[in-house]
Every structure is written in structure tokens, then in C-alpha cells.
N, C-alpha and C positions, 0 to 999 in steps of 0.2 A: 237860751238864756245867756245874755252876753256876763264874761268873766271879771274878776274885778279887777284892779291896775294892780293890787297886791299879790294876785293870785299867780300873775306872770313870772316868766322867767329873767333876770336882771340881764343875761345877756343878752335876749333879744328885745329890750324893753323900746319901749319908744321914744327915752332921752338921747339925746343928744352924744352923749358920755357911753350909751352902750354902743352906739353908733360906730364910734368910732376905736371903742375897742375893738368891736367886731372887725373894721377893717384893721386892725394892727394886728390883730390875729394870724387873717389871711397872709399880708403883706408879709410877716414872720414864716411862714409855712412858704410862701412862693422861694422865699431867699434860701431856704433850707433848701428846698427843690432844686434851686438854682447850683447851691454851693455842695450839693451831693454830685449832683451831674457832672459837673465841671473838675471838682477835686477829689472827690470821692470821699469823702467826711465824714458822711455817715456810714459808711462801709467799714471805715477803720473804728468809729463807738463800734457798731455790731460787731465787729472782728474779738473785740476788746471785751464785752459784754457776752460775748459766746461762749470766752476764757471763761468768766467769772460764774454763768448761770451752766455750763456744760454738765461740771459736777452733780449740778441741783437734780437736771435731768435726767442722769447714771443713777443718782440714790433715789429717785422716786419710781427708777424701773425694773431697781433690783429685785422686790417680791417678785412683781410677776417674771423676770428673768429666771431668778429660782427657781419656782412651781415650775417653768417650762423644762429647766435642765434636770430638772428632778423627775419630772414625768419622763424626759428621753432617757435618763439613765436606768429607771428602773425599766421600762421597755426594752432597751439595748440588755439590758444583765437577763432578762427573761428570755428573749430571743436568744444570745449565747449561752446561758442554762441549756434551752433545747438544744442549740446548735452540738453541744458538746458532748451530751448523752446522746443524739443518731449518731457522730462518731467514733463516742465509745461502742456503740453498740456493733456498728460497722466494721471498726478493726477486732473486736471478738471475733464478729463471725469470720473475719477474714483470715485472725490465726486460725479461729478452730476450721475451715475448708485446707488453709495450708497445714493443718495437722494432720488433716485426714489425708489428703494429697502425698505426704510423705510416708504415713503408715501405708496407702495402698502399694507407693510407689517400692517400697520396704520386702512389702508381701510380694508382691510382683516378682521381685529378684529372686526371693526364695523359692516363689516357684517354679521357674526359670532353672535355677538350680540344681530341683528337685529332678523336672522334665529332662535336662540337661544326664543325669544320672542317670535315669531310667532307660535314655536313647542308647547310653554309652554303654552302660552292662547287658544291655536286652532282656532286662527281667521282667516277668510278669508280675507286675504290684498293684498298689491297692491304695488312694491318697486320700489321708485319713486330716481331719482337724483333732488339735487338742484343747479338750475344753476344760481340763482341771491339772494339776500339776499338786503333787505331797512330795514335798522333799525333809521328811521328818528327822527325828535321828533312830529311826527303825525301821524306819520307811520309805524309800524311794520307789512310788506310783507317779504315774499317770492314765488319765481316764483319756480315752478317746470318744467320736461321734459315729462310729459306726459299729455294727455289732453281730449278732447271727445273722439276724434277715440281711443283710450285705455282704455274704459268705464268709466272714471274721472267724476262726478258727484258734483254740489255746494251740500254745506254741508255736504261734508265725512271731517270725524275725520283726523287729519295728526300725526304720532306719532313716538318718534323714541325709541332705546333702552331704556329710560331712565326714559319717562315719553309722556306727551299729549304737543304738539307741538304748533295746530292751528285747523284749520277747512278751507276748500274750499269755497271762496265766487265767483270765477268767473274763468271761465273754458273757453278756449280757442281749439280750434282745436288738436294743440299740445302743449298745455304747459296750464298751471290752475296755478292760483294767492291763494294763502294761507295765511290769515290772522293769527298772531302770537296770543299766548293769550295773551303777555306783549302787545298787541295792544289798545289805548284808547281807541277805541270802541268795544272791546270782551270782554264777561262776561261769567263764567262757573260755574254750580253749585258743589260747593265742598263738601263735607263733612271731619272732623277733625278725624284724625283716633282714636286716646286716648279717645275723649269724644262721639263720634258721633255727635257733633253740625254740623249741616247743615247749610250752608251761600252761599255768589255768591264772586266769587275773579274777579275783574275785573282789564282790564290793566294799566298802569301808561305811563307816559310819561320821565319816566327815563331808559328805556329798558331793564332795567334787572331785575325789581322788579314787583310784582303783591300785589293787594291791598285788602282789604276788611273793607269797612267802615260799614258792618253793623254788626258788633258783639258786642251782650248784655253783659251791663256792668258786669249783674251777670255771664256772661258763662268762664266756666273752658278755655282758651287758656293762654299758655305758647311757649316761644321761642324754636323751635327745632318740635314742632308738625309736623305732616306730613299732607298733603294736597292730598285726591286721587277725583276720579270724583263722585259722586251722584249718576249720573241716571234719575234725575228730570228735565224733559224737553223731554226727549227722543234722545236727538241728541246725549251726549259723553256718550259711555258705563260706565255703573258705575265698580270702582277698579280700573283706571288708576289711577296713580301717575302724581301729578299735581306741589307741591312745597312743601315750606319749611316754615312754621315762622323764621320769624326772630327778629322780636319785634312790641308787644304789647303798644299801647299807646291811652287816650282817643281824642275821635272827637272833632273837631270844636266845635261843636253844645253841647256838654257835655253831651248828652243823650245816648251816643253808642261808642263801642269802635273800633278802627281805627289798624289792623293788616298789615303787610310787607309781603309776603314770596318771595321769589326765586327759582324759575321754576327751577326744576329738569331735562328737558329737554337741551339738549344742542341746543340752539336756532344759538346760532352765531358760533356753529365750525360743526356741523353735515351735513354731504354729503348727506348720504342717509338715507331717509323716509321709510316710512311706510305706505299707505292708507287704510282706514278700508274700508270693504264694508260693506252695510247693512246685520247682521244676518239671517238667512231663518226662517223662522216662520216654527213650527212643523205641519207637514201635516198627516191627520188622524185625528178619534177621541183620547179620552182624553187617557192615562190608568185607566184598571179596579183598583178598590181600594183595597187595600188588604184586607184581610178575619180579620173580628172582633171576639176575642171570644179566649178562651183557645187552646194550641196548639193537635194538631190531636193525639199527643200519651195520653194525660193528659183526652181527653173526653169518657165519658163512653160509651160501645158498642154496638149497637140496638139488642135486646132479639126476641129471633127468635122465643120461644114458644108462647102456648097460652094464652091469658091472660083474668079473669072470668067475669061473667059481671055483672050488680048490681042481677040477679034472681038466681044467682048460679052457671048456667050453664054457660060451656067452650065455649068461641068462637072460631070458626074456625079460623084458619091462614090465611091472606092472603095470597093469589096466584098471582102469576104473571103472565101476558097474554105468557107466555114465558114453565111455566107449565100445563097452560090448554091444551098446542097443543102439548104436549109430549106422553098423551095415543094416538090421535091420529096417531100420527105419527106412532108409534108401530104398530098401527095395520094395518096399509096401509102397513108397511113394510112387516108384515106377511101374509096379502094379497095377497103380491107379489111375498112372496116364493113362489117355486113349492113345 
């Protein structure tokens, strides 16, 4: 069904007048074409028009610019969240391996130490851990880990690198109680290395100090003396190293002079021990004593001739049973020839 004259489009109508709009249209459009080309004209509107709509296009892409920066941030912060807990977690362990590394490195020395001691005195001991430590004010114990079943005996010496520790007062299956010498009831006889005065240091009730209240007003001690063991009594081997002076002052009683020292031994940081066993007693008789008298080149030589006797005449030689049997032997042998 054909359309009606009204129903058309005025531009393309079929007067005259649309005709020739239509061609002034084109004609418009070829000149623009023309005058772009040539001068570049439309280049500088769009230049100019790109100023003006640029903005438009920034704010119409801001939400979705946001949602994006906003999704990458909360991913980036999630992702360094983790990142940052595997590295906390990472340098823990790292100090705690370099913790352990210097505690073993620690213990190492001390046992070093310890071997170190044992090679130099040549004593027969016993290397104990210490798993408890009482340094009360009545009480200075330590518990050790080993006990009877591991031949632990009351009254073995306890010693460590440094110096004389305690003594074993009560021994348990697996574990033995060690009494400290800073204990108020242990007493050890010392002897002063500078003067040789011999005295007993007993313990205090301040746990780090050991005491000696019986030293004579006239006896040579000074601050810095060293303190080793006696030997008197029989129970701590004499030459350990026992403390230190640290200051001289008179007693109470004004009759005796009243000395400080501090234990040499590391009481409140040492790990590992030392147990003495008792020395072996030398078996066999004594050695022979050695030869008295000038040395064997310097002594004169025994004279082999004869020598007169008070009548004049020469005495015979002695003979030894070793040449009387020498004719005979010759002749047995010649006997024997054919």
C-alpha cells in the first residue's frame, strides 16, 4: 500500500525546495571536508571541544574509577595484612632459633670448661645437670639429675669450672640434694693462698657471701686474697678454689677478726656440675727409695789385684763360684773329645 504525500519525510520530499536543500546540505559537508583537510579546522573545534567535554568524561567515570580503586585497596591491605603476619611470624622464629643457638652456644663453653678441668686435675668425676636451684634465707640447696642408681654417694665434693660448689647431703634414687657452701649450715676448711693461714669459711645467710669469723687479729689477710680448699678433714680435696676476700673487719667479741669472701663458683647461673669420686688409694708396696751416696761415674772402682796382708805375704784373689767350675768344665769337655 502505497504512502501518502504527508506521511513522507520533508527532506526527502519530492518538491523542488527539498531538492535542493538536500543538495546545499551536501555541498556544506563536501566544503567542511574540503576545509578540514586543508587547514585543519575541525581539528582545532575538537581540540577546543575536548577542553570543554574532557571534564564531563572524568566525572561520569569517577564511580566506576572508585569501585575499582576501592576493590584494589582493600585487596592490596589484605594481601599485606598476610604479608606481614608470615613475617612476624618468621622473625620469631628466627629469634627464638637464634635464642636457642646462643643458649646451646653458652652451654657448649661451659662444658668445655668443665672437660677442660677434669683433663687438667685428672680427677675422676661425675657430670651432673642441675634441675632445681633454693637459694632461700635458710636454705641454700640445689637438686641435681642424677642419684644412687648412677653411683651418687652423701658427701661427694660438687664442683663446677670455677671453683667448689657444695657437697651431697641426701641422695635420692634419681636425683641427690646438694648443699651450697653459702648454706648457714656448711663450713669448709680453707686455707689463704698469699699467707697460708688456715681457717673454716662458713655460710651466711645473705647468699652470696661466705664468712670467716675466726681470723687472728694478728694474721696477714687483705681484700682480694684468694681462698682454695685445705685438705683438713678429708672430705674437699685440697687446691680447689673456693672465694674471694672481700673485706676484713673486727668481730663482735673484739678478740678475732671477722672476713667476707665471695664464692668463686657460679652458684646461681651454672647448669652443669661436676661430682668428685673418691681418689683410689695407691695399691702395692711403697717405692724403693732412691740410692744415697755420690753418683755411679764419680765413685771409685773396686781393684781387682791382690792386696798384702799385715805378714807380708799376698793374699789370694777372690774367686767366684762361677771360676772354680771353669777347670772343671774344660776338662769334662776334653773328656768328651775323641
Amino acid at each position: 500500500m502505497a504512502l501518502a504525500r504527508e506521511d513522507s519525510s520533508p527532506l526527502f520530499a519530492g518538491t523542488v525546495a527539498g531538492t535542493l536543500r538536500l543538495i546545499l546540505y551536501l555541498a556544506f559537508a563536501m566544503v567542511l571536508m574540503v576545509l578540514d583537510h586543508r587547514n585543519g579546522w575541525m581539528w582545532r573545534i575538537r581540540y577546543a571541544a575536548s577542553v570543554v567535554v574532557e571534564p564531563v568524561y572524568r566525572l561520569a567515570g569517577m564511580p566506576a574509577a572508585g569501585m575499582r580503586n576501592l576493590s584494589v585497596a582493600f585487596a592490596d591491605r589484605k594481601l599485606l595484612t598476610e604479608q606481614n603476619q608470615r613475617l612476624r611470624e618468621d622473625l620469631l622464629l628466627a629469634n627464638a632459633k637464634l635464642n636457642r643457638m646462643a643458649s646451646v652456644a653458652e652451654q657448649n663453653q661451659r662444658l668445655k670448661e668443665l672437660l677442660a678441668t677434669q683433663h687438667s686435675l685428672e680427677l675422676n668425676v661425675q657430670l651432673a645437670r642441675v634441675i632445681d636451684v633454693d637459694l632461700g634465707s635458710y636454705r641454700h640447696r640445689m637438686l641435681l639429675n642424677v642419684g644412687a642408681r648412677d653411683g651418687v654417694k652423701k658427701g661427694q665434693v660438687v664442683i663446677d669450672a670455677h671453683g667448689v660448689m657444695g657437697q651431697v647431703v641426701e641422695v635420692m634414687p634419681r636425683t641427690s640434694l646438694v648443699m651450697l657452701v653459702t648454706d648457714p649450715d656448711h663450713a669448709i676448711p680453707v686455707v689463704i693462698e698469699r699467707s697460708g693461714l688456715r681457717t673454716v669459711a662458713y655460710g651466711s645467710r645473705e647468699g652470696d657471701q661466705l664468712s670467716l669469723p675466726n681470723i687472728s687479729m694478728a694474721a696477714d689477710v687483705r681484700p682480694g686474697d684468694k681462698l682454695f680448699t685445705s685438705g683438713l678433714g678429708g672430705r674437699f680435696p685440697p687446691g680447689f678454689p673456693v672465694g674471694d676476700i672481700t673485706g676484713v673487719e673486727p668481730g663482735a667479741s673484739g678478740m678475732f677478726l671477722e672476713g667476707r669472701a665471695r664464692p668463686t663458683a657460679d652458684l646461681d647461673r651454672s647448669e652443669d656440675v661436676l661430682l668428685l669420686h673418691d681418689q683410689a688409694e695407691p695399691v702395692g708396696p711403697p717405692d724403693p727409695a732412691s740410692p744415697v751416696g755420690p753418683p755411679a761415674g764419680l765413685a771409685p772402682a773396686p781393684s781387682s789385684t791382690s792386696a798384702p796382708t799385715p805378714s807380708g805375704e799376698t793374699a789370694p784373689a777372690a774367686r767366684t763360684p762361677g771360676a772354680a767350675a771353669a777347670p772343671a768344665s774344660s776338662s769334662s769337655a776334653a773328656g768328651a773329645a775323641p
